[in-house]
C-alpha positions in Angstrom: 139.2 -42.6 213.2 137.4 -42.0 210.0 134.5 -42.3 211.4 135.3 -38.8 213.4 136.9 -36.7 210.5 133.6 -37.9 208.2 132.0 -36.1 211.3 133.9 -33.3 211.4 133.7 -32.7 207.6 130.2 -33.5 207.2 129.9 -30.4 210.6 128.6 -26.9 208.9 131.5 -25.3 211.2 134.1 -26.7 208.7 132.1 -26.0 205.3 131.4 -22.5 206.4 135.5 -22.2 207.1 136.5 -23.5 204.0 134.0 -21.1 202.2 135.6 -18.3 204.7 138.7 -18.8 203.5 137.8 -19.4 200.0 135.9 -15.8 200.3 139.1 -14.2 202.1 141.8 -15.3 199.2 138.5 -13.5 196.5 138.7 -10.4 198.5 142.3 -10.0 199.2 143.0 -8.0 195.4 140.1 -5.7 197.1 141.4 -5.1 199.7 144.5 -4.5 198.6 143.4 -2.4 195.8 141.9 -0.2 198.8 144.4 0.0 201.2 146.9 1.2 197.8 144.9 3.6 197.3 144.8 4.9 201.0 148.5 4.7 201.4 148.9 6.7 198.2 147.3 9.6 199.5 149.0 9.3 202.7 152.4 9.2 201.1 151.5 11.9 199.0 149.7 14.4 202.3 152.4 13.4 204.9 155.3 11.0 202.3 155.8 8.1 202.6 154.4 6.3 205.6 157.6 3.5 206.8 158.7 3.7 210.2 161.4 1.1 209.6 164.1 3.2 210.5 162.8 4.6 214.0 164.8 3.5 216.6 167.1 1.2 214.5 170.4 0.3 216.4 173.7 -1.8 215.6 174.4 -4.0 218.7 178.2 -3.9 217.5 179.6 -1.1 215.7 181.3 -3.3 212.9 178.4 -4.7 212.0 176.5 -3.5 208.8 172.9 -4.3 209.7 171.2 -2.4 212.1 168.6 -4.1 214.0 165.1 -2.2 212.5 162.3 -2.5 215.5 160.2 0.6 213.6 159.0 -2.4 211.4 157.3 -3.8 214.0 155.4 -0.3 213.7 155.6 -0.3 209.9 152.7 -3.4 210.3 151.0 -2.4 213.2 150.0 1.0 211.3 149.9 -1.0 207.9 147.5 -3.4 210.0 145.5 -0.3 211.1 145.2 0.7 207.6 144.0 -2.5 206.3 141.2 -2.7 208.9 140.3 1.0 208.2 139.7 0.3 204.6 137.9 -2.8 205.4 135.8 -1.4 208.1 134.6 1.6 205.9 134.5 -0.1 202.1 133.0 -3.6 202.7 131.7 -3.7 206.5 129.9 -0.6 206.9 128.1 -0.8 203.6 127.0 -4.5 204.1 125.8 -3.5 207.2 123.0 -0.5 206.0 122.6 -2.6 203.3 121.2 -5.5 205.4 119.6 -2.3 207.8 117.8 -1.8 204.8 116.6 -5.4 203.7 115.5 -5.6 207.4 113.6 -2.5 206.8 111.6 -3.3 204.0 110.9 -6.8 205.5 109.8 -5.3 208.6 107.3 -3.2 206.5 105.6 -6.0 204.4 102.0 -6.6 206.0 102.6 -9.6 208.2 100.9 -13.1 206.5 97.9 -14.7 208.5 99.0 -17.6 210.6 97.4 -21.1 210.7 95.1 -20.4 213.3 94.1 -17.1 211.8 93.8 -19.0 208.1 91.8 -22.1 209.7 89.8 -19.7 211.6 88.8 -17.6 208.7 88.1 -21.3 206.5 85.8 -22.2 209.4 83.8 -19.3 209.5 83.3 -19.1 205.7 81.8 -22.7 205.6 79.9 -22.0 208.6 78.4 -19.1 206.8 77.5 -21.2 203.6 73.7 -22.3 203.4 73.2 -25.7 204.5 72.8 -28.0 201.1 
């Protein structure tokens, strides 16, 4: 039994999840701090963006609560936002940025290979004067 969860630690796929995670938790005030900003400006184009309210019902008439199924929309859209802001803010730019590491990699002149170096190593002692 703990010879199969040593195994499993000792796997990459549950370091690199760990370190996902770890990453996630550094990036949520990011995020956050993005997707505040982006609801701001909604709420201040369009107000406030909560559909809590659409299509709230009582199932009795006594009762005080109303049953709120617009929240289901409220984090749908909230959702939408959040993966906008990621999308656009973190994604995207890691993404040209990498384009553009790729780029200048691509454009470095290639380095000889063995064969071409071994070659090149023969022919210069074949070319030196026999002692």
């Amino acid at each position: 039994m703990l010879k199969g969860f040593k195994e499993f630690i000792s796997q990459g796929n549950a370091l690199e999840l760990a370190v996902a995670v770890i990453i996630g938790a550094a990036f949520k005030p990011i995020v956050d701090a993005i997707t505040k900003v982006i609801l701001d400006i909604i709420g201040q184009v369009v107000g406030k963006p909560n559909f809590d309210s659409v299509g709230q019902f009582k199932i009795f008439a006594s009762s005080e609560d109303y049953i709120q199924p617009g929240t289901i929309v409220t984090a749908v859209v909230n959702f939408f936002l959040v993966a906008v802001a990621v999308y656009f803010c973190i994604v995207m730019p890691m993404n040209k940025l990498k384009e553009r590491m790729a780029k200048a990699e691509a454009e470095k002149p290639a380095e000889p290979t063995d064969v071409e170096l071994l070659s090149e190593i023969r022919d210069l002692l074949a070319a030196k004067p026999q002692a």
